[in-house]
N, C-alpha and C positions, 0 to 999 in steps of 0.2 A: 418366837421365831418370826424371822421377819421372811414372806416370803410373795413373789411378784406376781399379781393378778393379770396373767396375759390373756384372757377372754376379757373382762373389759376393757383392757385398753387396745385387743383387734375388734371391739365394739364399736367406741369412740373414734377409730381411724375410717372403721368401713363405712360410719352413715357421717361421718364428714368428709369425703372424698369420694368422687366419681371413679371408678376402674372400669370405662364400658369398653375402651380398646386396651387394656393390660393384661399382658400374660403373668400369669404366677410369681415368677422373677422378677418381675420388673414393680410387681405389686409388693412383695416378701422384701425388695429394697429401698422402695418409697418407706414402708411401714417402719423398717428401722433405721433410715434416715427420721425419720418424725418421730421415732421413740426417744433420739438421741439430739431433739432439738435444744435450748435453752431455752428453759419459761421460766418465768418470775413463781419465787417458793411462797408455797401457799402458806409456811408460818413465818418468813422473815420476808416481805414483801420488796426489800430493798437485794435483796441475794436472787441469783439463779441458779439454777438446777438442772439439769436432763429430764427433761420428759418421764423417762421412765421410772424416775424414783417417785413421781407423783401416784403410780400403781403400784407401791410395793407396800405390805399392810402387815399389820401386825397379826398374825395367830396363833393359838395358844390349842395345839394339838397332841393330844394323849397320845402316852409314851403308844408303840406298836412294840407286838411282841414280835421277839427274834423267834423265826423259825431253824431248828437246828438237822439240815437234811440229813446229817452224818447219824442217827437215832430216829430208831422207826417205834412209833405209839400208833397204836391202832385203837381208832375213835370207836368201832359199834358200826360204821352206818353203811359195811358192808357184809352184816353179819349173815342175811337173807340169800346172799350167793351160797355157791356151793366150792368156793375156793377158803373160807375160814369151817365149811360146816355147816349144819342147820341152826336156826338160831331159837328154836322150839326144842325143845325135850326129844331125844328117842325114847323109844321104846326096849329097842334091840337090846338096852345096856351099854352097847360096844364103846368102846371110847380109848382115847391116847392122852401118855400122859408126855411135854415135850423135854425135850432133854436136856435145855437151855434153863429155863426158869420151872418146871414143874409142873404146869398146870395144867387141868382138863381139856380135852379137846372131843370133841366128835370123832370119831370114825374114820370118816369122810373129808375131815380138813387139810389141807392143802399145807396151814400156816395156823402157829400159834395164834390163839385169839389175845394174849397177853403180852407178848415179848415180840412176836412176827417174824418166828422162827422157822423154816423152811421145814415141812415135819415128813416132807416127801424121799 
């Protein structure tokens, strides 16, 4: 995936260029006027280029996983609250089972600890 390294190249703009009396604007349109100069291409020295493809680099970045908000999986690491239940053994016995998927619940739970089913 080719994609554009825009921290070095407002690197390379900030420490060769003075902005002591530039407002924001006026710095934000120098920069891409200079991103969109024509330099000589660093592999065919006889062609030019735009600036800005001299920042654009190759990376090779691992798929991400799709998060699917429409399906709720509940990880553990809010087991310690008292909105899933305790996450230590009662004593009392008491427990619920949900009516969605089945499973054990505490007591006291709020929500499936398996499915994240409303048990209220």
């Amino acid at each position: 995936m080719k994609v554009f390294n825009g921290k070095q190249a407002a690197n390379d703009y900030m420490s060769a260029h003075t902005l002591a009396f530039s407002t924001p604007e006026l710095t934000l349109m120098r920069f891409s006027f200079w991103l969109g100069d024509m330099v000589p291409d660093p592999e065919q020295k006889e062609e030019s280029i735009p600036r800005l493809y001299t920042y654009v680099e190759e990376k090779d970045y691992a798929p991400v996983e799709i998060i699917d908000d429409e399906k709720y999986v509940p990880t553990g690491a809010v087991l310690g609250s008292s909105m899933y239940g305790s996450a230590n053994a009662e004593s009392s016995g008491e427990e619920q089972f949900c009516s969605e998927c089945g499973a054990k619940n505490s007591a006291t739970a709020k929500f499936c600890r398996e499915c994240g089913v409303n048990l209220s």
